[in-house]
C-alpha positions in Angstrom: -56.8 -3.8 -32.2 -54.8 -0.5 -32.3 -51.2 0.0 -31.9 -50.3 1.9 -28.4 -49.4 5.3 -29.7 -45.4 5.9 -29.2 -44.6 8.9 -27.2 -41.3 11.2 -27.7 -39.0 10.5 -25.1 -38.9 13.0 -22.5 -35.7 13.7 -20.4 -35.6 14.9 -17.6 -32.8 16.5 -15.9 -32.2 16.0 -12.1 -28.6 17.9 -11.4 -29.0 20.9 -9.1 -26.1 22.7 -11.0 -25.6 23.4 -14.9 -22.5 21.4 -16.1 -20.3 23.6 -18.3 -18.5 22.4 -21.5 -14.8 22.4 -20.4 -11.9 23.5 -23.2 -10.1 20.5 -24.8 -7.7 19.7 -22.9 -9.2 19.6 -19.5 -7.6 16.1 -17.5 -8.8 14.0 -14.7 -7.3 11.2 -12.8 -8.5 9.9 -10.6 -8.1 6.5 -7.5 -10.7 4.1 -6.5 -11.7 5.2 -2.9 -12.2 1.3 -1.6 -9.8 -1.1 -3.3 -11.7 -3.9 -4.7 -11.2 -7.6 -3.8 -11.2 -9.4 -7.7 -8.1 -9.4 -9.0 -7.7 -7.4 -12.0 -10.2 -4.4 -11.2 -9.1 -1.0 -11.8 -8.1 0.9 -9.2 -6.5 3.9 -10.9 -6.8 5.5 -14.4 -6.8 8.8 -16.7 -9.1 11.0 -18.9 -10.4 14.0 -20.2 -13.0 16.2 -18.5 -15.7 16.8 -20.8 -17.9 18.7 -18.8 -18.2 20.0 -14.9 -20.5 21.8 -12.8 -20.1 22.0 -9.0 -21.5 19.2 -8.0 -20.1 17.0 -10.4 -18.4 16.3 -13.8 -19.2 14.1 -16.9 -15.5 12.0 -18.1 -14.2 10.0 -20.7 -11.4 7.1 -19.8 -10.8 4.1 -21.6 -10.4 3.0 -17.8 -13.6 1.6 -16.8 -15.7 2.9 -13.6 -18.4 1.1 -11.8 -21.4 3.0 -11.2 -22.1 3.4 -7.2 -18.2 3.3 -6.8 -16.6 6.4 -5.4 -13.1 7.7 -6.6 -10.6 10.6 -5.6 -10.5 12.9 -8.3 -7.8 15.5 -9.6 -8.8 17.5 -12.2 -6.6 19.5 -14.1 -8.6 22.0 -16.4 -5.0 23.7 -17.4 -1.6 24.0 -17.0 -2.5 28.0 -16.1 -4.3 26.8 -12.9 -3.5 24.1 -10.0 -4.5 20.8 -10.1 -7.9 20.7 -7.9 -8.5 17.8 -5.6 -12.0 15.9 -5.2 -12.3 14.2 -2.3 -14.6 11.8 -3.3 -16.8 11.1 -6.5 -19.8 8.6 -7.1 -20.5 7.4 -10.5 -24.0 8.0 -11.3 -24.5 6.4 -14.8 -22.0 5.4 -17.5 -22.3 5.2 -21.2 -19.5 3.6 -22.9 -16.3 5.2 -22.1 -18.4 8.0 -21.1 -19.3 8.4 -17.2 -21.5 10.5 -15.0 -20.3 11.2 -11.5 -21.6 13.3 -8.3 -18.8 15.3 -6.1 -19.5 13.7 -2.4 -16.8 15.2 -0.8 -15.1 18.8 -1.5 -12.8 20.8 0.5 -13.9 24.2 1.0 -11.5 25.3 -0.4 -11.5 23.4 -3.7 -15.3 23.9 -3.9 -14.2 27.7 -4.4 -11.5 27.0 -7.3 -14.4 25.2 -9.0 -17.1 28.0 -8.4 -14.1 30.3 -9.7 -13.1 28.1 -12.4 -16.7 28.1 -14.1 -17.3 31.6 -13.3 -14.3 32.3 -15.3 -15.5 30.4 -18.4 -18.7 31.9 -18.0 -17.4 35.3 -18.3 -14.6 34.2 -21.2 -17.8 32.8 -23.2 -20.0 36.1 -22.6 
């Protein structure tokens, strides 16, 4: 009997926006949205941006997030710019210490400090 042939894998990416490598540096913080009932879970933490895009970011924390949880973010790209507020955040995947999430909720007015943010690093990479 022959052995099933093995494919390569294929990925395939579903974000409607390209994330943008962020300069080292870049920090998050960010508060769980619904405060969990077991004792001991972690309702607020740290970390570095490692990536964003406007409708969302990829992080690293030692602080672990649960994927389908949704968080208040505040990034802080640099200390140049002001700290810009997420309203709220889903995690969509996690790998390690490195998570995935989805901007739910964005003030207008934040949503442009992003689009001007990554516009800016565009043009500074060109």
């Amino acid at each position: 009997m022959a052995l099933p042939q093995t494919q390569p894998k294929r990925i395939i990416d579903l974000r409607k926006h390209p994330r943008i490598p962020l300069p080292a540096g870049a920090l998050f913080s960010f508060r769980r949205l619904v405060v969990p009932v077991r004792l001991g879970a972690v309702v607020e933490g740290e970390g570095a941006i490692v990536d964003l895009s406007i409708g969302g970011c990829r992080l690293l924390s030692d602080m672990p997030l649960d994927i389908g949880q949704e968080y208040n973010l505040i990034l802080q790209i640099s200390f140049e710019r002001p700290p810009i507020p997420v309203d709220a955040a889903v995690v969509r995947w996690t790998d390690a210490s490195i998570y995935g999430l989805k901007f739910t909720s964005v003030a207008p007015h934040d949503e442009s400090q992003i689009r001007d943010l990554l516009l800016d690093i565009r043009r500074s990479k060109t």
